[in-house]
N, CA, C and O of each residue as an XYZ file, in Angstrom:
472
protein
N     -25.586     24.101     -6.462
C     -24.918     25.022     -5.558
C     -25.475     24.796     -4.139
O     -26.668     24.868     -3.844
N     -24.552     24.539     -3.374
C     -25.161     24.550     -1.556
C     -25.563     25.714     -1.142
O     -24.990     26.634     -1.726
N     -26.430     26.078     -0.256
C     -26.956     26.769      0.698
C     -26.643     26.141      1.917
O     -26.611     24.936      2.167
N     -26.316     27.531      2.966
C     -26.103     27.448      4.360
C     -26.581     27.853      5.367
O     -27.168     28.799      4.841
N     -26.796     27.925      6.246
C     -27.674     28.344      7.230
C     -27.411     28.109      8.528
O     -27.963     27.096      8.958
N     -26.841     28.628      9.191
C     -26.071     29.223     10.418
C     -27.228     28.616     11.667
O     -28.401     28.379     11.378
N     -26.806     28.474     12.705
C     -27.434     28.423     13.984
C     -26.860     28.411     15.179
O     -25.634     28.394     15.073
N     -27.168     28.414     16.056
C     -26.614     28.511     17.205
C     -26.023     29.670     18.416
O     -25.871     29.485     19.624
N     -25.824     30.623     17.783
C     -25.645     32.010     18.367
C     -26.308     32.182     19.549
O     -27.136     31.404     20.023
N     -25.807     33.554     20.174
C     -26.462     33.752     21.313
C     -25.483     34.830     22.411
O     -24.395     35.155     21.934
N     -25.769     35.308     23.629
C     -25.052     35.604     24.749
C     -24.840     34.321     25.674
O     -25.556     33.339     25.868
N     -23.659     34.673     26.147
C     -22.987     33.684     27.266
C     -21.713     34.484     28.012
O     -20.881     35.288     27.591
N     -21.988     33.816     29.448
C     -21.257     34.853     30.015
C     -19.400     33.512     29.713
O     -19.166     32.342     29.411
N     -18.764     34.561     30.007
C     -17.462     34.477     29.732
C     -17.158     32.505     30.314
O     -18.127     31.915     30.790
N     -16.175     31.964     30.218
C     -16.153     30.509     30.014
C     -16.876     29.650     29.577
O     -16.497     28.479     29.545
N     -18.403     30.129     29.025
C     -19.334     29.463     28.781
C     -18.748     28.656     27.332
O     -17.614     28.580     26.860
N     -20.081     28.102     26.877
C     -20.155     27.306     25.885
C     -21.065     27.497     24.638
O     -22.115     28.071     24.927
N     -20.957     27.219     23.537
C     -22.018     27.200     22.505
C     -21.846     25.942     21.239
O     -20.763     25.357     21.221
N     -22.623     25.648     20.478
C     -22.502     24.646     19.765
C     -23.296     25.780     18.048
O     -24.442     26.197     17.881
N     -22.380     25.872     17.374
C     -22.794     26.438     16.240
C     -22.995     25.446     15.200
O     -22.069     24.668     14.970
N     -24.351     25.343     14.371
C     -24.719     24.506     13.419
C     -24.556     25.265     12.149
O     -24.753     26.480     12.111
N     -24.198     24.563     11.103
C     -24.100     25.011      9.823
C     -24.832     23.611      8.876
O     -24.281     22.597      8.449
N     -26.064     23.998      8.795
C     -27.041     22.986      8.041
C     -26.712     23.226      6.239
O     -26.739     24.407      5.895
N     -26.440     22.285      5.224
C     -26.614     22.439      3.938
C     -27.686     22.172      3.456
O     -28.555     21.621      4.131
N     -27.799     22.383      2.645
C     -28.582     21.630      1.204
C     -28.795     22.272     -0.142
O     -28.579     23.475     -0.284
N     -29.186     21.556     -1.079
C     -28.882     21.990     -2.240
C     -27.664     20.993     -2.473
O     -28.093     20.310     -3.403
N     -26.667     20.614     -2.236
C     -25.867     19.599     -2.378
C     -25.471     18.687     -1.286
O     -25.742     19.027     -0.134
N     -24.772     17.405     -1.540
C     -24.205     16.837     -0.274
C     -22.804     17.753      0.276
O     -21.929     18.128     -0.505
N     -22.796     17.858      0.851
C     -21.257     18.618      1.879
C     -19.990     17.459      1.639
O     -18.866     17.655      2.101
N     -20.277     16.470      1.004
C     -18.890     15.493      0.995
C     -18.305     16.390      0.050
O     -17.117     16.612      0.286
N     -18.868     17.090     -1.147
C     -18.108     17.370     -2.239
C     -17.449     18.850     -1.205
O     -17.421     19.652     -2.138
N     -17.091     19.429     -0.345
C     -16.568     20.563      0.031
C     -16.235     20.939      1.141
O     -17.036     20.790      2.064
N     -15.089     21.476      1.355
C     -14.563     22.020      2.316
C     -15.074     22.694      3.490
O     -14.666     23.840      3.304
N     -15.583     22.699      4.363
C     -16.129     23.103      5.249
C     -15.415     24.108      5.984
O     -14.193     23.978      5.909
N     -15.951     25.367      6.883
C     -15.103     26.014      7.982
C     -16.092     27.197      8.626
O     -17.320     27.213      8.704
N     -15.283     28.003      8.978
C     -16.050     29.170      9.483
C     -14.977     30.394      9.861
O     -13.894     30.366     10.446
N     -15.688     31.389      9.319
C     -14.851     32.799      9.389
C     -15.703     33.042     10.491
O     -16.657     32.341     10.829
N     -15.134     34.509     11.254
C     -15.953     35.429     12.068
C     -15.543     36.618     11.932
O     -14.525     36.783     11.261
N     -16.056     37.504     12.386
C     -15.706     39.108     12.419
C     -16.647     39.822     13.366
O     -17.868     39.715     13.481
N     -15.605     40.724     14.144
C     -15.924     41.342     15.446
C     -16.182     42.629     14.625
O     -15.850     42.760     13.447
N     -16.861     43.643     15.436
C     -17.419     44.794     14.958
C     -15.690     45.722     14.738
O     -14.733     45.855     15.501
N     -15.983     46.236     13.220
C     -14.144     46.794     13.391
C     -13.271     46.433     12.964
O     -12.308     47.067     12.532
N     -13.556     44.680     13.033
C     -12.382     44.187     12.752
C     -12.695     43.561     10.794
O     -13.807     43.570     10.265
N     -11.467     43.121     10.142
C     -11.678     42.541      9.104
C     -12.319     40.655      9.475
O     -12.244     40.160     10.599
N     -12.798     40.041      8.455
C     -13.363     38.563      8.820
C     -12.163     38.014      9.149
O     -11.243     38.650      8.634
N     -11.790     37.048      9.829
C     -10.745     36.230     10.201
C     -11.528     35.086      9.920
O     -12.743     35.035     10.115
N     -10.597     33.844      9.302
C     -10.347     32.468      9.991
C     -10.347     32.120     10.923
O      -9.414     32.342     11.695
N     -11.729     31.212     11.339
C     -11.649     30.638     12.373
C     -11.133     28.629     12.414
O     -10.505     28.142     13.354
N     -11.509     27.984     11.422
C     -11.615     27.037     11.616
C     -11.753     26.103     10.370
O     -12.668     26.614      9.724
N     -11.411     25.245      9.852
C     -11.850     24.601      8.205
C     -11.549     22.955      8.677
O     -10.799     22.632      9.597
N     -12.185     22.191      7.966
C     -12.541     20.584      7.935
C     -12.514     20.301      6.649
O     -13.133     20.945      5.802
N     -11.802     19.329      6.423
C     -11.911     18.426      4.931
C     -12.330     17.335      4.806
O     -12.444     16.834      3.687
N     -12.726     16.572      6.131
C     -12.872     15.360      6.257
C     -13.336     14.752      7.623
O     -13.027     15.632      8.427
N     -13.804     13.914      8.195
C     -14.091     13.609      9.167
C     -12.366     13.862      9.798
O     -12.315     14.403     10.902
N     -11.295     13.569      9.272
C     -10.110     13.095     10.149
C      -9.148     14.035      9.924
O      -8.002     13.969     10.367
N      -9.697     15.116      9.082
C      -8.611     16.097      8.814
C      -9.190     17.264      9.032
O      -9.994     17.653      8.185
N      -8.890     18.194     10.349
C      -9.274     19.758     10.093
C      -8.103     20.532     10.733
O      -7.060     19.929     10.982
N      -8.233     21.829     11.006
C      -7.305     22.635     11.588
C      -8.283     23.943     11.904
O      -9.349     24.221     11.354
N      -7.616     24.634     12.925
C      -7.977     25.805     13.851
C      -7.141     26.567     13.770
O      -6.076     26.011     13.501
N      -7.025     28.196     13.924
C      -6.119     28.897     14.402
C      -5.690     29.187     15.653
O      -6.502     29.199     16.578
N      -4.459     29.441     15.843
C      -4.024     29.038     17.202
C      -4.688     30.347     18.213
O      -4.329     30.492     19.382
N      -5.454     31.024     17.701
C      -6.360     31.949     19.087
C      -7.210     31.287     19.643
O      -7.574     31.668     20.755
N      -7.757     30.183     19.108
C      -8.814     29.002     19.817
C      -8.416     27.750     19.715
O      -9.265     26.893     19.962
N      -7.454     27.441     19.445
C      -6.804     25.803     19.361
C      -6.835     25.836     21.039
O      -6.365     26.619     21.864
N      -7.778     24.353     21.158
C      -7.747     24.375     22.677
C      -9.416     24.724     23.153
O     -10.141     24.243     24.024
N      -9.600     25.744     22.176
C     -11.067     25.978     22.943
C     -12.067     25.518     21.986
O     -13.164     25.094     22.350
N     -11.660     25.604     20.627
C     -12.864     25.236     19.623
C     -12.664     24.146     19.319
O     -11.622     23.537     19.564
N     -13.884     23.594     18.577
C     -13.421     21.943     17.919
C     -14.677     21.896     16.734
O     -15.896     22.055     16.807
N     -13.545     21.535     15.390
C     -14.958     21.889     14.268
C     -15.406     20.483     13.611
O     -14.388     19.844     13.347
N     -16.421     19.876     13.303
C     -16.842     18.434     13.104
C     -17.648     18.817     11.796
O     -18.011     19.898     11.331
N     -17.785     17.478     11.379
C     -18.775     17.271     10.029
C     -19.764     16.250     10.167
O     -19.372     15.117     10.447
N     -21.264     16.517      9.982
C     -21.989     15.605     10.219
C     -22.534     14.715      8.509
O     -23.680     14.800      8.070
N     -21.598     14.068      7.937
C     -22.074     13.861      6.337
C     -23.723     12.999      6.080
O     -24.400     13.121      5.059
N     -23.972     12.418      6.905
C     -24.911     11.878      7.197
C     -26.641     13.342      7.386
O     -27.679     13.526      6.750
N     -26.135     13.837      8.331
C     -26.953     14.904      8.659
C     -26.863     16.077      7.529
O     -27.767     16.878      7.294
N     -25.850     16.034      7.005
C     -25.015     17.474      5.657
C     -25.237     18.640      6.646
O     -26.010     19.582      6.474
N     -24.308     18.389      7.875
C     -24.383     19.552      8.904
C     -22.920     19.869      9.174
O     -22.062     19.035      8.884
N     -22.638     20.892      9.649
C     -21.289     21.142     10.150
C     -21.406     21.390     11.287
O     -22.562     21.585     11.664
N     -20.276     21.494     12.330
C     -20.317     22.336     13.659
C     -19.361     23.205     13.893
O     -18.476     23.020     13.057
N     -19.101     24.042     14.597
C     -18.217     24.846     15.424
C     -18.580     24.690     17.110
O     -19.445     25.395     17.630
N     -17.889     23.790     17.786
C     -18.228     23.900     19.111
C     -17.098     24.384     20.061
O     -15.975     23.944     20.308
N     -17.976     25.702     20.608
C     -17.149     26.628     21.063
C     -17.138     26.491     23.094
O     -18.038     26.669     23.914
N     -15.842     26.146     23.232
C     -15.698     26.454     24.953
C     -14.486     27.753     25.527
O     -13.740     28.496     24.889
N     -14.711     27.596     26.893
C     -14.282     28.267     27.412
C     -14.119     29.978     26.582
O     -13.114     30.673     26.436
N     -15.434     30.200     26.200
C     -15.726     31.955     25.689
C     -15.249     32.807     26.152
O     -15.675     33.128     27.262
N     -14.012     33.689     25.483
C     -13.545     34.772     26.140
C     -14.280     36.143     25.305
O     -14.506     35.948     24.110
N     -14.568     37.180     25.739
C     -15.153     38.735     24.999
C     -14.803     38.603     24.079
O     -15.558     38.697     23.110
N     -13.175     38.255     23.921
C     -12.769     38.723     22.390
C     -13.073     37.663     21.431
O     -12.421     37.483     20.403
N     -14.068     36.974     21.790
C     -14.886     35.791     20.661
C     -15.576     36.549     20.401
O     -15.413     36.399     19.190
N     -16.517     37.573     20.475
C     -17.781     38.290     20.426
C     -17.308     38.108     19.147
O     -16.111     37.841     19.049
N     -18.010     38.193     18.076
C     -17.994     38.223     16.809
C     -19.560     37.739     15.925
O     -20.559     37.138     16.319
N     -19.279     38.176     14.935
C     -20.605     37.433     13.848
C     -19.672     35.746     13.339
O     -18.514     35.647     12.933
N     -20.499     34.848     13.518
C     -19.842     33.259     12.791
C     -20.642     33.159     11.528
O     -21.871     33.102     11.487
N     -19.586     33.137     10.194
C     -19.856     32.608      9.163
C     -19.497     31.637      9.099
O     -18.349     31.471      9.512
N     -20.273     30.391      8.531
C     -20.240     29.358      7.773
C     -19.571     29.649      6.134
O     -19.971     30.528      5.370
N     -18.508     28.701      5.866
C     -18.818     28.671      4.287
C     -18.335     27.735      3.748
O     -17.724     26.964      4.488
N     -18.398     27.409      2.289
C     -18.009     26.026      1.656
C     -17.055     26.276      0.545
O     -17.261     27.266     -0.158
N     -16.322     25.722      0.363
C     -15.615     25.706     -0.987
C     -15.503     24.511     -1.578
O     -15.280     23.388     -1.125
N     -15.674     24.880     -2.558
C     -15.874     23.007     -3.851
C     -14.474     22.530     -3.847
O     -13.578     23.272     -4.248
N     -14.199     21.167     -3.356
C     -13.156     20.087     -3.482
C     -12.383     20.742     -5.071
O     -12.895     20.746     -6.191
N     -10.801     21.330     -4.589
C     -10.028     21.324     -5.962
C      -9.881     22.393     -6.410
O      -9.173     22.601     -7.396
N     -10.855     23.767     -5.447
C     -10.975     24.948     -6.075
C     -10.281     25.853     -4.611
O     -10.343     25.406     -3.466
N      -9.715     27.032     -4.948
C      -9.718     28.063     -4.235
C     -10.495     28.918     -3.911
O     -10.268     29.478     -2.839
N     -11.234     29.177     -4.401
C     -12.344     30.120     -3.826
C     -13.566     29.510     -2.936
O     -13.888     28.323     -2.998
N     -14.251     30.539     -2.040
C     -15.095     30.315     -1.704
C     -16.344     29.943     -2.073
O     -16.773     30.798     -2.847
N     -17.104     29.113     -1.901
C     -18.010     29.405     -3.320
C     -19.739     29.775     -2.887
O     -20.697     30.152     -3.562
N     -19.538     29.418     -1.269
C     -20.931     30.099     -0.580
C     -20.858     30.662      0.820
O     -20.096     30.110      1.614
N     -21.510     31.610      1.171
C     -21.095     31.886      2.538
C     -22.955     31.881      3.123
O     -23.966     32.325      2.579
N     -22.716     31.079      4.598
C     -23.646     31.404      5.286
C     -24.360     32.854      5.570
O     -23.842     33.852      5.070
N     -25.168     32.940      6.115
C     -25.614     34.838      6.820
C     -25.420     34.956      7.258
O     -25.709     36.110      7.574
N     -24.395     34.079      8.467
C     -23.998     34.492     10.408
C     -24.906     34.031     11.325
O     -26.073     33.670     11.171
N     -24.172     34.094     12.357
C     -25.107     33.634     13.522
C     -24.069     34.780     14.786
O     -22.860     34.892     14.583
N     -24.789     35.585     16.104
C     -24.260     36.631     16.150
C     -23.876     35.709     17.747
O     -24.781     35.028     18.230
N     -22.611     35.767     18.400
C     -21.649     35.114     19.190
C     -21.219     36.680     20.174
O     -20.357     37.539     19.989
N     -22.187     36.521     21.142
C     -22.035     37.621     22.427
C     -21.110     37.060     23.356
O     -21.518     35.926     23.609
N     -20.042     37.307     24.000
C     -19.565     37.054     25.129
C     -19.402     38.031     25.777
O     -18.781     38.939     25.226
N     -19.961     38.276     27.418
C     -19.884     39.364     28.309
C     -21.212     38.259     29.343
O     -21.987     37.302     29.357
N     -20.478     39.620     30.194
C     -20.943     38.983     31.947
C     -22.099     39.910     31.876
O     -22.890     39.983     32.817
């Protein structure tokens, strides 16, 4: 079973930037789906972002344009690299994985906490 472990969080004032790490181990990350939920205080978790492959991912269109999500298979790291930060990013970023073939989730990171304000 993989373990995850979030990094990168922080405050930044509005257009800024951040680079969110999602480190594994316990397994290689080739066998699984990669992505990241978030959730603002209030709100339910949303979809932010999922990767299947170095050449295949997708975003939702509230950050298509500003986010960009990568896989490091070599490193068994993920990213979320986040630009142009608007407030309504403020949110907690989960990491999580799902096993190649399955629907469910099958681990979720702890978060990493994503401040935007001036």
């Amino acid at each position: 079973q993989v373990q995850l472990v979030e990094s990168g969080g922080g405050l930044v004032q509005p257009g800024g930037s951040l680079r969110l790490s999602c480190a594994a181990s316990g397994s290689r990350i080739s066998m699984y789906v990669l992505g990241w939920y978030r959730q603002a205080p209030g709100k339910e978790r949303e979809l932010v972002a999922s990767i299947y492959n170095r050449f295949a991912s997708q975003v939702v269109d509230s950050v298509k344009g500003r986010f960009t999500i990568s896989r490091d298979e070599a490193r068994n790291v993920a990213y979320l690299q986040l630009n142009s930060l608007k407030p309504e990013d403020t949110a907690v970023y989960y990491c999580y994985a799902k096993f190649r073939g399955t629907t469910e989730i099958s681990t979720w990171g702890q978060g990493t906490q994503v401040t935007v304000s001036s």
